[in-house]
N, C-alpha and C positions, 0 to 999 in steps of 0.2 A: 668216731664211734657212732654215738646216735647222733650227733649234730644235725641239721637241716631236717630232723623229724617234724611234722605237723601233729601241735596237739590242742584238740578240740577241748577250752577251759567254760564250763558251764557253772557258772553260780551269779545270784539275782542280784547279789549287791555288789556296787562301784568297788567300795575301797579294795573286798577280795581279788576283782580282776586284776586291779593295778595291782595292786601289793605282790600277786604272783604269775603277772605278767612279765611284769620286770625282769626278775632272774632269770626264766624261763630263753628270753630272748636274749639277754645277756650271753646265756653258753650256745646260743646260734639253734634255738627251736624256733619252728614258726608257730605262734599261736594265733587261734580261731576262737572269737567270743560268742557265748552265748547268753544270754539273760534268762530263759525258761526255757521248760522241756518242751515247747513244742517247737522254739527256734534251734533246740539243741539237736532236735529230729530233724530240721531242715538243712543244718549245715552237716548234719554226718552224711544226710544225701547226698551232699555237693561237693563234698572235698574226699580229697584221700587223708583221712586221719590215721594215725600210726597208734594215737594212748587219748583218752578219754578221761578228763579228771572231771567229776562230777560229782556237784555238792545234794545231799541229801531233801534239803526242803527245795522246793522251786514252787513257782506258781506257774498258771494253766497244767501243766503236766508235770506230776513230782520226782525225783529223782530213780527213786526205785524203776517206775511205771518207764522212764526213758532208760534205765538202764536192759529193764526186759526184755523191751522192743530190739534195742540193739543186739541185745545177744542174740535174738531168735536169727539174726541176719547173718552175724559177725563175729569173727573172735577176738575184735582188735581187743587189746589191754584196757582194763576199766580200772580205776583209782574214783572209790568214791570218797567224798568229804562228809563228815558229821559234825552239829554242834553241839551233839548231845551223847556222852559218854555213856551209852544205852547199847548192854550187848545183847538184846533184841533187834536192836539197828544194823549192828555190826555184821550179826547171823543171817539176817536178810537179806542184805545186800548180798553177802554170800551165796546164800541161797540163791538168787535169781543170776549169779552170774557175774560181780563183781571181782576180779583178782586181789584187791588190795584196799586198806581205809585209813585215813587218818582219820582221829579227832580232833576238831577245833577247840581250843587253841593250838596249834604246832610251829614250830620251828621252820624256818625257810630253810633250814640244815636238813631240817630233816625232810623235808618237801622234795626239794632236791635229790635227793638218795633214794626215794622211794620212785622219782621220776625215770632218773638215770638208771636205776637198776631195772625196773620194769624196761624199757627200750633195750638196753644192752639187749638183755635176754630172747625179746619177742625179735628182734633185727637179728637175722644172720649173718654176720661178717664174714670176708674173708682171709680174715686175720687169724681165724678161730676153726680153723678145719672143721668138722664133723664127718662119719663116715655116711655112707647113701641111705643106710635102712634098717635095722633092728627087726628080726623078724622071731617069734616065739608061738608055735602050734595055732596058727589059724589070728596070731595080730601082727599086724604089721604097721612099723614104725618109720612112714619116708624120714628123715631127719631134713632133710634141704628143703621142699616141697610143706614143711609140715602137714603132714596128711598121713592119717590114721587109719587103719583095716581091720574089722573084724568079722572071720568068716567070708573075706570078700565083701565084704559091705561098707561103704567109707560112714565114717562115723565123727561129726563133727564137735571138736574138745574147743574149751577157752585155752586163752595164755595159760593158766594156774595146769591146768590140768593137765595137757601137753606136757610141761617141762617135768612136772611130777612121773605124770607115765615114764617119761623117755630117763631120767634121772634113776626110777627103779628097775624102769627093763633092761637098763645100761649093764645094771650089775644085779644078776639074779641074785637070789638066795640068800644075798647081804641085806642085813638086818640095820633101816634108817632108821634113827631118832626123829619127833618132830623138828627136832631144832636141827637138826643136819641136812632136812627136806627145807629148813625154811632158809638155809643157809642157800641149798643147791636151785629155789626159786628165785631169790632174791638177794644171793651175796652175803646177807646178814640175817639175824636173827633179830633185830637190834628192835626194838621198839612194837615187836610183832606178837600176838596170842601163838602161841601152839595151838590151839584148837582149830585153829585156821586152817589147820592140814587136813583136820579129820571131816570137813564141810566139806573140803575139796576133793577127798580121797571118795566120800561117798557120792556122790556127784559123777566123779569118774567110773566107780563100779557100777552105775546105774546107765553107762554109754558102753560099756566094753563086759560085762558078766550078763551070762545069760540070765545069774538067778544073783541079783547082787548080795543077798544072803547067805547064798555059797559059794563065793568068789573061786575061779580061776587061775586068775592072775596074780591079783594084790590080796596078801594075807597079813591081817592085824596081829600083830605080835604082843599082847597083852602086858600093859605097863613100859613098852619100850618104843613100838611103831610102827611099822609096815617092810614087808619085803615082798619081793617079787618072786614068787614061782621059779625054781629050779628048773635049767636045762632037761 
């Protein structure tokens, strides 16, 4: 599945890298250390990283500030870490590009599950067919390639947001719950906000809607969730 993925583990203190280094390498990932974001910016230069687990405070450069940078580049998958159960922190990270968060303290259980789900998804198998493209009045959906059209204009999405588009343009006119989009990002719902979709969703209508206020594509279905635009 994802085994032999490289993932870039950023946080300043010892005991976290052991402590989630271990399992990590145990199910056959290669992990890449970083202690601060400004080493965390030099090893994403240097390796081919697959997921990105990044803990929120760092010194020289802080988590947020390295996660920005990265996105403006890349869409590899971002998993940031918090020690502060603060959903201003949560919504941030969001905001600038993060797919996914825990807060500290958590679970190697659940470490695990949010790791492995993120790679299943962002890794195409070909285990898992997929058809070539998705195409709906001027967007277009490579599926293999992940690579995004709109108008003829390539338009670059995160993990979050890719899987979401491609999840709602799969099946027009059906009506997602959050919890069935956080099911179809990540397997599970399990441990996740629902609102998490709606950061993400607007985020998405601000790369693909001419007027994200009059969306297109992705229409909010008040108290229930989003669907996509009718054939």
């Amino acid at each position: 599945m994802a085994g032999g993925a490289t993932i870039l583990l950023v946080d300043d203190e010892e005991s976290v890298q052991k402590l989630l280094t271990y399992p990590l390498e145990r199910e056959g990932f290669r992990v890449v250390q970083a202690r601060n974001g400004e080493e965390a910016l030099e090893r994403f230069a240097s390796e081919e990283v697959d997921l990105i687990v990044l803990d929120l405070m760092l010194p020289v450069i802080d988590g947020l500030e390295v996660c920005k940078r990265v996105r403006a580049v890349s869409p590899v998958p971002i998993i940031m870490l918090t020690a502060r159960d603060d959903e201003v922190d949560k919504v941030l990270g969001l905001e600038i590009g993060a797919d996914d968060y825990i807060t500290k303290p958590f679970s190697i259980r659940e470490f695990r599950s949010r790791v492995r789900a993120l790679l299943r998804r962002a890794q195409l198998s070909p285990a898992e067919p997929r058809g070539e493209a998705i195409e709906h009045d001027g967007l277009r959906i490579d599926l293999s390639r992940r690579v995004v059209e709109v108008r003829g204009e390539p338009v670059t999405l995160t993990y979050a947001e890719f899987e979401l588009l491609r999840a709602l343009a799969d099946q027009p006119g059906r009506v997602y719950s959050r919890a069935a989009l956080l099911e179809a990002l990540w397997g599970s719902s399990d441990f996740r906000d629902p609102r998490t979709i709606d950061v993400h969703i607007r985020h998405l209508r601000e790369k693909i809607e001419r007027d994200p206020g009059e969306p297109e594509y992705v229409f909010t279905i008040r108290g229930v969730g989003y669907r996509f635009r009718d054939r």
